[in-house]
N, CA and C atoms as a LAMMPS dump frame, in Angstrom:
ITEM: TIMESTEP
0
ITEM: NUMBER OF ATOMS
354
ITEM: BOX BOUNDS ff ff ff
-5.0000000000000000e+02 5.0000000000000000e+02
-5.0000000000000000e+02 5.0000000000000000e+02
-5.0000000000000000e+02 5.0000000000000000e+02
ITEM: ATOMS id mol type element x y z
1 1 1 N -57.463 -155.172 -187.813
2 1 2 C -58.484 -155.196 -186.777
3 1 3 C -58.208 -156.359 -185.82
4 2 1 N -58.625 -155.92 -184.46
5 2 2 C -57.891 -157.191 -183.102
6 2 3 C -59.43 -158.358 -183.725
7 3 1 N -58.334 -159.208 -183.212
8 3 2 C -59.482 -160.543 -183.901
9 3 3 C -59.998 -161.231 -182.299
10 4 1 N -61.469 -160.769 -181.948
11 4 2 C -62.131 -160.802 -180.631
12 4 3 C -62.967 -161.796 -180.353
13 5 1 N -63.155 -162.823 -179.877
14 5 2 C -63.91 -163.954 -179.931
15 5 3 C -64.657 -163.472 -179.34
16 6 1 N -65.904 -163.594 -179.668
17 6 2 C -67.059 -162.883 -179.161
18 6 3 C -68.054 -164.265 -177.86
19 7 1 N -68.38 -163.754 -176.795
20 7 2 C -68.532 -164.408 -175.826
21 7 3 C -69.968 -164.703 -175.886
22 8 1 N -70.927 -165.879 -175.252
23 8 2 C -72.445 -165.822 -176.007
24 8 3 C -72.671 -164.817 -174.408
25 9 1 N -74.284 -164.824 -174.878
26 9 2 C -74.748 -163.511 -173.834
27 9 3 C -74.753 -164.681 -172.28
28 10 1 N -75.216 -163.798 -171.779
29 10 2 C -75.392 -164.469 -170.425
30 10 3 C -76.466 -164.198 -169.637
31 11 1 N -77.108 -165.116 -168.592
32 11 2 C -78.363 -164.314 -167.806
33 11 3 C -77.935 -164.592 -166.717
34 12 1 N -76.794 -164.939 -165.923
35 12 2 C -75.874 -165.57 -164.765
36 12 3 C -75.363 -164.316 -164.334
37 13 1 N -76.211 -163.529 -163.276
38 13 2 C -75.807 -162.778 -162.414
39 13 3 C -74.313 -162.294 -162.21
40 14 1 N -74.105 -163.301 -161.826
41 14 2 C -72.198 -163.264 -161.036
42 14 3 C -71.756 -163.458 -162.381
43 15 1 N -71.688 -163.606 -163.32
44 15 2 C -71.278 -164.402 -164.672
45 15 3 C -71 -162.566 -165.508
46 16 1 N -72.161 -161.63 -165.473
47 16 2 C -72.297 -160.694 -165.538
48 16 3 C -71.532 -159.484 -164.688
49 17 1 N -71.896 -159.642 -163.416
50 17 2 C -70.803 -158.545 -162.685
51 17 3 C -69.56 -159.161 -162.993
52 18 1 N -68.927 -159.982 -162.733
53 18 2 C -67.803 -160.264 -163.659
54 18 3 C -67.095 -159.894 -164.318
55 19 1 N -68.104 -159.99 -165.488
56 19 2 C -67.395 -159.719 -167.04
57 19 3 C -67.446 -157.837 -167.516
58 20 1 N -68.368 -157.046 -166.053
59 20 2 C -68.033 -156.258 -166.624
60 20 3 C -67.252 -155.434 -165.357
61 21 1 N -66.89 -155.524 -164.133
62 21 2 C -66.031 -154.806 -162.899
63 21 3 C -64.681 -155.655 -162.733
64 22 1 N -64.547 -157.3 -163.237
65 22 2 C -63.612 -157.722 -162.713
66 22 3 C -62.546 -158.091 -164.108
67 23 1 N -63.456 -158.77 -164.972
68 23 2 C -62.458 -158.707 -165.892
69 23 3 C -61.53 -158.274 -166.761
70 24 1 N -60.209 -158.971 -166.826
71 24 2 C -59.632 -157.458 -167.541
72 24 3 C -58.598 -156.125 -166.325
73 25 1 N -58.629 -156.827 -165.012
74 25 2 C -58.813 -155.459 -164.014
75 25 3 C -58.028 -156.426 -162.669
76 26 1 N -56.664 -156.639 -162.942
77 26 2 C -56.056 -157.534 -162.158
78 26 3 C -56.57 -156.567 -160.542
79 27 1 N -56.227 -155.523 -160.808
80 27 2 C -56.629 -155.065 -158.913
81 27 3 C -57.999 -155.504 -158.345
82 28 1 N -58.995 -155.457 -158.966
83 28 2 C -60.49 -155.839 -158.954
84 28 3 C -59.972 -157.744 -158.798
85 29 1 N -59.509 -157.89 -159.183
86 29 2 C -59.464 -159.537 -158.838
87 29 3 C -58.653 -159.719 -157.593
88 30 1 N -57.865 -159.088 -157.543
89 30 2 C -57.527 -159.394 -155.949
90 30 3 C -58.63 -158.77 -154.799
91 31 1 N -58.767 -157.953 -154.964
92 31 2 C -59.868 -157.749 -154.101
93 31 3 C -61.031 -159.175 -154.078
94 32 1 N -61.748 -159.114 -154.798
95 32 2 C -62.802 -160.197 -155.088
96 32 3 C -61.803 -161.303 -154.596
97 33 1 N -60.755 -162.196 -154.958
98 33 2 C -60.629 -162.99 -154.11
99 33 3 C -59.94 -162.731 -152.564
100 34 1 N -59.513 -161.623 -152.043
101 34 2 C -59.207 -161.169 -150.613
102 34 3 C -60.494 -161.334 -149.858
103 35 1 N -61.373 -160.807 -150.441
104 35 2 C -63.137 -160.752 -149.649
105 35 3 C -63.409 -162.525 -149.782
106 36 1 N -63.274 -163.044 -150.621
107 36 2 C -63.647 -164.405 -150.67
108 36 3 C -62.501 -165.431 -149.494
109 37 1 N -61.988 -164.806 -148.966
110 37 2 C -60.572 -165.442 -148.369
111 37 3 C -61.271 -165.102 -147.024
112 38 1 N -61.581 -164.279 -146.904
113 38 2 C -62.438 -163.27 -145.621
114 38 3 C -63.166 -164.424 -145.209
115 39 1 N -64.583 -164.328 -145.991
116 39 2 C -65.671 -165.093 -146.012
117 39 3 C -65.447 -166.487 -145.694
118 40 1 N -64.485 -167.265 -146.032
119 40 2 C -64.417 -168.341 -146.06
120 40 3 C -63.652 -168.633 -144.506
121 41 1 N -62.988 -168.043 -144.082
122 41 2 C -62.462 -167.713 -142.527
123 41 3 C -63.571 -167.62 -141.635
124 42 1 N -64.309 -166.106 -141.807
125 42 2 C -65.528 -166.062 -141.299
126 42 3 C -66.57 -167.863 -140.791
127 43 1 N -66.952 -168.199 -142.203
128 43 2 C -67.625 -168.826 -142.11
129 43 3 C -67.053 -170.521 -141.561
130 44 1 N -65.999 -170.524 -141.578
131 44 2 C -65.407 -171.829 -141.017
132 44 3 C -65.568 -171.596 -139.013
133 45 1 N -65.411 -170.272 -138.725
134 45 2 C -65.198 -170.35 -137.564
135 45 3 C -66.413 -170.291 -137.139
136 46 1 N -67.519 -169.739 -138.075
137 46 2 C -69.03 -169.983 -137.622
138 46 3 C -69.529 -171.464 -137.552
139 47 1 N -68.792 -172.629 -138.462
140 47 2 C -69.393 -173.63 -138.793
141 47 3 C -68.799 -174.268 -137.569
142 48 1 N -67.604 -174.098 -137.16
143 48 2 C -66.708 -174.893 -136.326
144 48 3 C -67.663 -174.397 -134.799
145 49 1 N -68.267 -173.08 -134.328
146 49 2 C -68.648 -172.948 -133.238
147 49 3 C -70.298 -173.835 -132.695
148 50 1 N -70.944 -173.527 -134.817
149 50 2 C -72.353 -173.993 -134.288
150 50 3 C -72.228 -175.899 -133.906
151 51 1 N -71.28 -175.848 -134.597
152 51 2 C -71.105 -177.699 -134.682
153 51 3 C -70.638 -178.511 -133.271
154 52 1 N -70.026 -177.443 -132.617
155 52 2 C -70.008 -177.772 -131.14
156 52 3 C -71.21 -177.221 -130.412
157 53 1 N -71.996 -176.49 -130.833
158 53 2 C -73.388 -176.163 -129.95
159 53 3 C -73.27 -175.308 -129.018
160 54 1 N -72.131 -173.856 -129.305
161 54 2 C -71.756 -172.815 -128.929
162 54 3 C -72.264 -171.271 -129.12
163 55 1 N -73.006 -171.039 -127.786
164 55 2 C -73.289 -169.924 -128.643
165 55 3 C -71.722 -168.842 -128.738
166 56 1 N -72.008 -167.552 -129.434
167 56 2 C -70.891 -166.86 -128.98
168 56 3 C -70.117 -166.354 -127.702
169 57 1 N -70.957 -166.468 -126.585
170 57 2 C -70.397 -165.773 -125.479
171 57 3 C -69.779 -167.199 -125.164
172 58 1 N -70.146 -168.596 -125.206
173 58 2 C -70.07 -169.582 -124.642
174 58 3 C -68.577 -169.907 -125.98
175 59 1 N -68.572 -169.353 -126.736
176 59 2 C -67.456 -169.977 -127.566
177 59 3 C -66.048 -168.747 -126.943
178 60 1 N -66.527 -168.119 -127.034
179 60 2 C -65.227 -166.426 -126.141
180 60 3 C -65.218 -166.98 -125.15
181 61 1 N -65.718 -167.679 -124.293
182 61 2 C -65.116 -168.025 -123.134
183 61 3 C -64.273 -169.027 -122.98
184 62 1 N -64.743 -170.123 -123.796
185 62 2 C -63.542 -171.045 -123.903
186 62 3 C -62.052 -170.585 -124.667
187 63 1 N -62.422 -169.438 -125.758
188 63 2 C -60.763 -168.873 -126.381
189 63 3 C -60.5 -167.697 -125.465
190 64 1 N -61.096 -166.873 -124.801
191 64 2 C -60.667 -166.176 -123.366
192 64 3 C -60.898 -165.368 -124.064
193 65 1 N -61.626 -165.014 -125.184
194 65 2 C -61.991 -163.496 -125.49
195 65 3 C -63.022 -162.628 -125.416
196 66 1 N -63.934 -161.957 -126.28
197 66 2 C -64.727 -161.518 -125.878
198 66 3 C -66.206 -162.224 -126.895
199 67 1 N -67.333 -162.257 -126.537
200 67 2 C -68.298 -162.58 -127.358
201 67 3 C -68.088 -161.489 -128.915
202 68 1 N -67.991 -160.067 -128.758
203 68 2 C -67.988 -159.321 -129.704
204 68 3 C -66.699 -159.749 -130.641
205 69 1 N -65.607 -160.11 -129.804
206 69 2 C -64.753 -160.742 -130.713
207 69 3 C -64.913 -161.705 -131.901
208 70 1 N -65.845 -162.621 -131.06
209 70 2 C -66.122 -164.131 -132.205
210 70 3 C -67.29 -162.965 -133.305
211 71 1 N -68.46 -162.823 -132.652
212 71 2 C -68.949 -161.762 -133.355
213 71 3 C -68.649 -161.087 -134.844
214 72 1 N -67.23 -160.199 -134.85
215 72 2 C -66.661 -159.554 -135.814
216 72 3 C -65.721 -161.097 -136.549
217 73 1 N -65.132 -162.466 -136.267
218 73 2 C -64.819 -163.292 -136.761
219 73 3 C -65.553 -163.589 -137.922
220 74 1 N -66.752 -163.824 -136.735
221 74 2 C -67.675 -164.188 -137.666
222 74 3 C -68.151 -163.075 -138.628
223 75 1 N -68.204 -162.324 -138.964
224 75 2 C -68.368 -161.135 -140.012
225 75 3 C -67.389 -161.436 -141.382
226 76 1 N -68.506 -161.892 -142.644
227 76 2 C -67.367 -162.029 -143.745
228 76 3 C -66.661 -160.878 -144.155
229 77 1 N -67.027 -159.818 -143.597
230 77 2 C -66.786 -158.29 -143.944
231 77 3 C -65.256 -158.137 -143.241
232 78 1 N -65.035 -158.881 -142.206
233 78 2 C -64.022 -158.194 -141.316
234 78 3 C -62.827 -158.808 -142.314
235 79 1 N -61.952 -158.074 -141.755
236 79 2 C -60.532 -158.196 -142.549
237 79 3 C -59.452 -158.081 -141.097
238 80 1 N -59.546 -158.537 -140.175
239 80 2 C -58.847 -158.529 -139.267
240 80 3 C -58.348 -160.429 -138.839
241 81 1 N -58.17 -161.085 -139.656
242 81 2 C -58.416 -162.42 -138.95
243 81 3 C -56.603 -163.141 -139.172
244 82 1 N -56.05 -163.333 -137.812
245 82 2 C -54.356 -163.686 -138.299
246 82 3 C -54.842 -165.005 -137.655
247 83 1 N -53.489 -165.477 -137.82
248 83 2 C -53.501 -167.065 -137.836
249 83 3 C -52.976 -167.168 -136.067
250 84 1 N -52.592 -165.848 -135.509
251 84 2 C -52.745 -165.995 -133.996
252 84 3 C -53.796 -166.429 -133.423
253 85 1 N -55.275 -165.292 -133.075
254 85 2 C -56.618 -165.775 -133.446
255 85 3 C -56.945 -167.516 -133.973
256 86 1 N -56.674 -167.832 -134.83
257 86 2 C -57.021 -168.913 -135.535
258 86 3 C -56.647 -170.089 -134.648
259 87 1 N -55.354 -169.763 -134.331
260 87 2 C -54.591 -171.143 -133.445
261 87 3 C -54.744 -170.964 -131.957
262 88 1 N -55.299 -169.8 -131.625
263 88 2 C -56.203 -169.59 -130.12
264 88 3 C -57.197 -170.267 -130.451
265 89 1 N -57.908 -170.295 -131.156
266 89 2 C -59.155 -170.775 -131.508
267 89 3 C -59.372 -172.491 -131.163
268 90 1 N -58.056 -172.654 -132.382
269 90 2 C -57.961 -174.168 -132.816
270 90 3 C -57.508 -175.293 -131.098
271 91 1 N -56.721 -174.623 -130.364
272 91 2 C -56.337 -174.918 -128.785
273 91 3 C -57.336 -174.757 -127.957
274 92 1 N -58.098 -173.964 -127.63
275 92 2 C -58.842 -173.456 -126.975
276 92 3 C -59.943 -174.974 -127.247
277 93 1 N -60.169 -175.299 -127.995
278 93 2 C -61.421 -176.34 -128.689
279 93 3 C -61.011 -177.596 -128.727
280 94 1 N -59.114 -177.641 -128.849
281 94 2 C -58.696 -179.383 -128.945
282 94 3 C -59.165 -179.654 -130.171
283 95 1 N -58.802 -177.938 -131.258
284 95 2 C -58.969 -178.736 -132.637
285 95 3 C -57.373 -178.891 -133.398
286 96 1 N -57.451 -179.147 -134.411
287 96 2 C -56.093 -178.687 -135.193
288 96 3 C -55.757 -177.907 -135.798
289 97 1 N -55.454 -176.763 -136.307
290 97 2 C -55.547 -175.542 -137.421
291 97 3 C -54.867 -176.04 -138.791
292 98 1 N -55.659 -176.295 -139.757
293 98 2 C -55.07 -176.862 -140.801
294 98 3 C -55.235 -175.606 -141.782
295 99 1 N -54.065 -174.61 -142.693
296 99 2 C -54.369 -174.217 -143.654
297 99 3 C -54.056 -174.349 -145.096
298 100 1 N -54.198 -174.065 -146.05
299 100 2 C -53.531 -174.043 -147.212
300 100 3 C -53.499 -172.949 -148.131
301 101 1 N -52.282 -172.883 -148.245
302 101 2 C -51.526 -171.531 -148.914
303 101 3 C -50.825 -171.513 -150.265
304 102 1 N -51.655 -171.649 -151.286
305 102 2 C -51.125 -171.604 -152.937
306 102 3 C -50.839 -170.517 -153.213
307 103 1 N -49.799 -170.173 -153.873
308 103 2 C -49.404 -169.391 -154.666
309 103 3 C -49.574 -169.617 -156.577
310 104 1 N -50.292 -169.166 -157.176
311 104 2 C -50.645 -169.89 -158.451
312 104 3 C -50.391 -168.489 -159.348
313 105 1 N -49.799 -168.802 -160.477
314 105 2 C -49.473 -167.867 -161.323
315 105 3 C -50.77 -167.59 -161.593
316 106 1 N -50.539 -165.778 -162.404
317 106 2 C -51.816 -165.315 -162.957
318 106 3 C -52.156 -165.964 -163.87
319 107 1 N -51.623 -166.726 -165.149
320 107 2 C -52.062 -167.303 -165.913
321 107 3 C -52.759 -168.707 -165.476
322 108 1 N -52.303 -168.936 -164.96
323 108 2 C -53.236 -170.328 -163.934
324 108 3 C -54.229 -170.242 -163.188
325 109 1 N -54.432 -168.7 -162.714
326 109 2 C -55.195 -168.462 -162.168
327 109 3 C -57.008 -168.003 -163.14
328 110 1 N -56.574 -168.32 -164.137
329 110 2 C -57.966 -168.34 -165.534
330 110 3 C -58.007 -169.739 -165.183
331 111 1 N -59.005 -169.932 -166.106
332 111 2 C -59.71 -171.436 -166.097
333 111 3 C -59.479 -171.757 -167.439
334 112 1 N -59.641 -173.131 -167.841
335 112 2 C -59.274 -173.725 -169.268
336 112 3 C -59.959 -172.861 -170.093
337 113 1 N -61.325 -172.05 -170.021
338 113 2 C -62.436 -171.346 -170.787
339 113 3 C -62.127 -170.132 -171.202
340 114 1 N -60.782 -169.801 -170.262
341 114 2 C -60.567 -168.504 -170.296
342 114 3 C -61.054 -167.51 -169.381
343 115 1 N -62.185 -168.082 -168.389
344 115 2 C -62.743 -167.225 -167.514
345 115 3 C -62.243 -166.945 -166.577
346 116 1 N -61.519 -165.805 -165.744
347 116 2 C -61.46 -165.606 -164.5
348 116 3 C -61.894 -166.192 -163.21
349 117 1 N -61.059 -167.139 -162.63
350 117 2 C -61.89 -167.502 -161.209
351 117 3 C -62.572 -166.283 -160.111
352 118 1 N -63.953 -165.955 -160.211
353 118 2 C -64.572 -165 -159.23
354 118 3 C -65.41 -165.244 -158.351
């Protein structure tokens, strides 16, 4: 018989979808972190516009695009965001575009606990 360490229960929402759509399910984990890669794009270019005191039409005009453009940026949903965009962005503002790009084995990619980063 497989010898199964049995996990205690949980009442942690995300802790729960987890353990039962992602774990175990390497394609389900790339997804979940692709959408989290999204979001975090999204929301930098939202933080970077409100922090200059931009609305959207007033932020598309300084990167020469369109308000609906920043718009869908800003959408953690969108999956359209290249690092062209990004470094229009970063010029356009007199910022810098700083990213970082790990590559981390799957086994590194668990946590000391054994849990999946999600």
């Amino acid at each position: 018989m497989a010898n199964k360490t049995k996990r205690p229960p949980t009442t942690d929402a995300l802790e729960i979808l987890r353990r039962r759509y992602v774990e175990g399910r390497p394609e389900m984990h790339a997804l979940v972190e692709q959408e989290r890669a999204n979001a975090k794009i999204a929301q930098a270019i939202y933080d970077l516009r409100t922090s200059l005191g931009l609305s959207q039409r007033e932020f598309a005009k300084r990167v020469k695009t369109s308000a609906s453009v920043i718009c869908r940026l800003e959408d953690a949903e969108y999956e359209g965001h290249s690092t062209g965009i990004l470094e229009r962005i970063a010029s356009a503002l007199d910022q810098t575009l700083q990213m970082e790009v790990r590559f981390v084995s799957k086994k590194a990619a668990h946590s000391s606990t054994g849990k999946s980063k999600v």
